[in-house]
Z-matrix of the N, CA and C atoms (Angstrom, degrees):
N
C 1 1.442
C 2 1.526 1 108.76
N 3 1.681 2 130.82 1 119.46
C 4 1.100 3 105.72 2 160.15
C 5 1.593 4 113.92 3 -104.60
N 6 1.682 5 94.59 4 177.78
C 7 1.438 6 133.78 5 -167.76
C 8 1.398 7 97.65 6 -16.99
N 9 1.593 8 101.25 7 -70.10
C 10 1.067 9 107.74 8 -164.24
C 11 1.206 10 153.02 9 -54.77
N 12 2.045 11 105.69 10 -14.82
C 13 1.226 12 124.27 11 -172.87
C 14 1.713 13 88.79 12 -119.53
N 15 1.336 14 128.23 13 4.30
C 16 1.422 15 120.07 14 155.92
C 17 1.550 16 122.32 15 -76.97
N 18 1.266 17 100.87 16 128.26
C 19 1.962 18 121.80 17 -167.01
C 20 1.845 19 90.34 18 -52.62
N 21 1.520 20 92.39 19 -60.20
C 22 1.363 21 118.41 20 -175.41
C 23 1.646 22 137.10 21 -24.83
N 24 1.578 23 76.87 22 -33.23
C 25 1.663 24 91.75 23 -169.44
C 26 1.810 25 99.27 24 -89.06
N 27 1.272 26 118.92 25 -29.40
C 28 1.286 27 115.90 26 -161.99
C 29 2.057 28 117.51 27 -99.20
N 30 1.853 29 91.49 28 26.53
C 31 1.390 30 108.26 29 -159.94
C 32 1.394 31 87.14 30 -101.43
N 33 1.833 32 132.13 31 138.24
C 34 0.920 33 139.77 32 171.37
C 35 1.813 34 103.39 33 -133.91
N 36 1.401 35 91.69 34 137.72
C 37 1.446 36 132.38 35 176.29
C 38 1.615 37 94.05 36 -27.95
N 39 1.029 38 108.16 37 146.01
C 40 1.986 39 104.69 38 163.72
C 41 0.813 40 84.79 39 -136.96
N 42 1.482 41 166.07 40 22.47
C 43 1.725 42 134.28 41 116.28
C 44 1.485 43 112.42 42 -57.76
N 45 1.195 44 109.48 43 -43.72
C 46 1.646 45 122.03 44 -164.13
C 47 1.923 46 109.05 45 -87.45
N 48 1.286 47 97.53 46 -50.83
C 49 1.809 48 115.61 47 -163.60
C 50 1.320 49 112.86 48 55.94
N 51 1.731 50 107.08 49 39.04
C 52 1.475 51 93.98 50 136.66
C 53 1.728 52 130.65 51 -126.98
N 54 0.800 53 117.24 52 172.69
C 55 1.679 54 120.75 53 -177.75
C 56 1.576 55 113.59 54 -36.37
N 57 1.050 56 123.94 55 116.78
C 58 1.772 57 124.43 56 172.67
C 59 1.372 58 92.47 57 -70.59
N 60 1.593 59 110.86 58 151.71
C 61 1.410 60 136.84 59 -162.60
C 62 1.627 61 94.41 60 -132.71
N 63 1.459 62 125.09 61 150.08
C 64 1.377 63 116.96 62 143.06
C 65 1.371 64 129.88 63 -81.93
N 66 1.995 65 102.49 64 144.47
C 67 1.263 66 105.54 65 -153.68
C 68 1.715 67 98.49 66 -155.02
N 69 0.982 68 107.23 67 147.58
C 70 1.604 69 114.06 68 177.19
C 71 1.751 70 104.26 69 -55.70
N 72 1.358 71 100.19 70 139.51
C 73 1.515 72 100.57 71 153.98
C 74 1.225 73 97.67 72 -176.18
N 75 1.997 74 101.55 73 176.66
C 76 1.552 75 89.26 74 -169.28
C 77 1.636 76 95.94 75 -157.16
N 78 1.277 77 96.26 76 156.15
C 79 1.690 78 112.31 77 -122.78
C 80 2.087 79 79.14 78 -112.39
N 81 0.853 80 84.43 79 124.63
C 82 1.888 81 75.26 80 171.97
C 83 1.800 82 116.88 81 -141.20
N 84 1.422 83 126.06 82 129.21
C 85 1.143 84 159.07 83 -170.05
C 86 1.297 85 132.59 84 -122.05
N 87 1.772 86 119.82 85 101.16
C 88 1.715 87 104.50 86 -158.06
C 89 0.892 88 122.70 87 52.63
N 90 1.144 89 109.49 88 35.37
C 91 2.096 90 102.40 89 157.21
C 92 1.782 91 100.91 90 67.00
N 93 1.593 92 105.73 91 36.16
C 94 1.227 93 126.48 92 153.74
C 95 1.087 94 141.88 93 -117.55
N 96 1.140 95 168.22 94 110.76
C 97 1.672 96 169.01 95 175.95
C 98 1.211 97 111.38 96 -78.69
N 99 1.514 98 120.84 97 147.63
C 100 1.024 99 134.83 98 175.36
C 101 1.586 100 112.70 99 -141.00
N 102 1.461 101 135.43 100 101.47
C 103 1.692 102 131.52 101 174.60
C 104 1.464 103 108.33 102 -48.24
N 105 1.298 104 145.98 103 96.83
C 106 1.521 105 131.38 104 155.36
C 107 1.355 106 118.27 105 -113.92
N 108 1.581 107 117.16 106 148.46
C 109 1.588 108 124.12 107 -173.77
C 110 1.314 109 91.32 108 -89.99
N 111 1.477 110 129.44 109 104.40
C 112 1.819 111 121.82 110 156.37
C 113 1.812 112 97.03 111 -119.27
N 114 1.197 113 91.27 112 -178.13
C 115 1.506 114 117.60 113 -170.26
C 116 1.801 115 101.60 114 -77.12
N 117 1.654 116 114.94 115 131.57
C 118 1.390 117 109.57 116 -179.54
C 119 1.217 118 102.53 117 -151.25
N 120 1.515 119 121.89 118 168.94
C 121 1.429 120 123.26 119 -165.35
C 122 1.851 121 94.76 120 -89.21
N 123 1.403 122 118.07 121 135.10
C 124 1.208 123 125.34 122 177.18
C 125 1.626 124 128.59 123 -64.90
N 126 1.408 125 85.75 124 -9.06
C 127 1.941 126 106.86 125 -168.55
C 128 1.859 127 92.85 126 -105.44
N 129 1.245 128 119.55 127 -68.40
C 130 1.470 129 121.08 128 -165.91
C 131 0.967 130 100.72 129 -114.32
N 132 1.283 131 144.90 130 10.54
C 133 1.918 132 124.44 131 148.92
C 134 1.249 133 92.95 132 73.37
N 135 1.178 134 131.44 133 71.36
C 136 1.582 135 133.11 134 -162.53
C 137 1.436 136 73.57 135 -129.19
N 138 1.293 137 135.76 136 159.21
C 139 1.589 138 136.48 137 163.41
C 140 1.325 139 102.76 138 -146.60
N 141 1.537 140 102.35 139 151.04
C 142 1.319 141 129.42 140 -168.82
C 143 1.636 142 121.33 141 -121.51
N 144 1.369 143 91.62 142 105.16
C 145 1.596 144 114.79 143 -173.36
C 146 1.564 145 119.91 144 -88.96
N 147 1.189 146 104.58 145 109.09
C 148 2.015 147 106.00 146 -170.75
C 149 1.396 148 101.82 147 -73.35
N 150 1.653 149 112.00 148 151.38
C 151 1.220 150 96.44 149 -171.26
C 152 1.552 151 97.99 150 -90.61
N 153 1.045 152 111.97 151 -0.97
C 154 1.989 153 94.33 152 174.93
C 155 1.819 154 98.51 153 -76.17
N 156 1.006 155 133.40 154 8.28
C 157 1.480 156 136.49 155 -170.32
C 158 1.504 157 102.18 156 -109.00
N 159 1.764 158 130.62 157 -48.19
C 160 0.613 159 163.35 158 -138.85
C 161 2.220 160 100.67 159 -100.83
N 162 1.193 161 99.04 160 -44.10
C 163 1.470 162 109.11 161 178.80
C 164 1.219 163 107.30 162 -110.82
N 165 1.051 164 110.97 163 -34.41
C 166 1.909 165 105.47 164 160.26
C 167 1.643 166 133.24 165 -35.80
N 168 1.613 167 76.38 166 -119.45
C 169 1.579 168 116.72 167 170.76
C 170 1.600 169 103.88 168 -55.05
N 171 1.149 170 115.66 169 -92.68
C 172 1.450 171 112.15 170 -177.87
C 173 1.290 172 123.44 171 -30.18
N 174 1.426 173 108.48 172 -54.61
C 175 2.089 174 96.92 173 170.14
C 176 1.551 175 113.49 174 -62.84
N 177 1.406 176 119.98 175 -25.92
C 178 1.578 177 105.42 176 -175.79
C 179 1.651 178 93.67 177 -76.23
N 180 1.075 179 143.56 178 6.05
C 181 1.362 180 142.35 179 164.39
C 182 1.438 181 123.77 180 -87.21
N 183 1.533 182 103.64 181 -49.80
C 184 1.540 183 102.61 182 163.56
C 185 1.444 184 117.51 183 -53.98
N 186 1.492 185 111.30 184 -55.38
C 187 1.125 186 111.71 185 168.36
C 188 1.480 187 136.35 186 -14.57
N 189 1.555 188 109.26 187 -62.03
C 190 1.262 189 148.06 188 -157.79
C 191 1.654 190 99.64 189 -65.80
N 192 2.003 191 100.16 190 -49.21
C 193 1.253 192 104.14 191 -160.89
C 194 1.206 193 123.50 192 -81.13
N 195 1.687 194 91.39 193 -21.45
C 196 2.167 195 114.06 194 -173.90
C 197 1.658 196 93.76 195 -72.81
N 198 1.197 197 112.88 196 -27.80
C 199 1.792 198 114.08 197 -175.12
C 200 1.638 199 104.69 198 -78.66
N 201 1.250 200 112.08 199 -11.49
C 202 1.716 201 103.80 200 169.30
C 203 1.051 202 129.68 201 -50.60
């Protein structure tokens, strides 16, 4: 995918107003962690969760974990 046709790239912070960058962070659930590279504000570490990521992937995870 490039830059250019990513939503992602052209999303800026509204605490900060500047451009979110990709950046490590890590996402944790039930006393679980997860490492993922998403898009975050470079000033306040604010991160930005797509909702196809968000209703996806991530709920088939919660899912996964509440079924433990």
């Amino acid at each position: 995918m490039s830059g250019e046709n990513n939503p992602e790239k052209n999303i800026i912070c509204a605490k900060c107003n500047v451009p979110l960058a990709l950046g490590k962070v890590t996402l944790s659930y039930l006393d679980n962690s997860f490492p993922v590279e998403l898009y975050k504000c470079p000033q306040c570490s604010l991160v930005f969760i797509p909702e196809e990521l968000a209703l996806g992937k991530m709920d088939q995870v919660e899912k996964a974990l509440e079924d433990k």
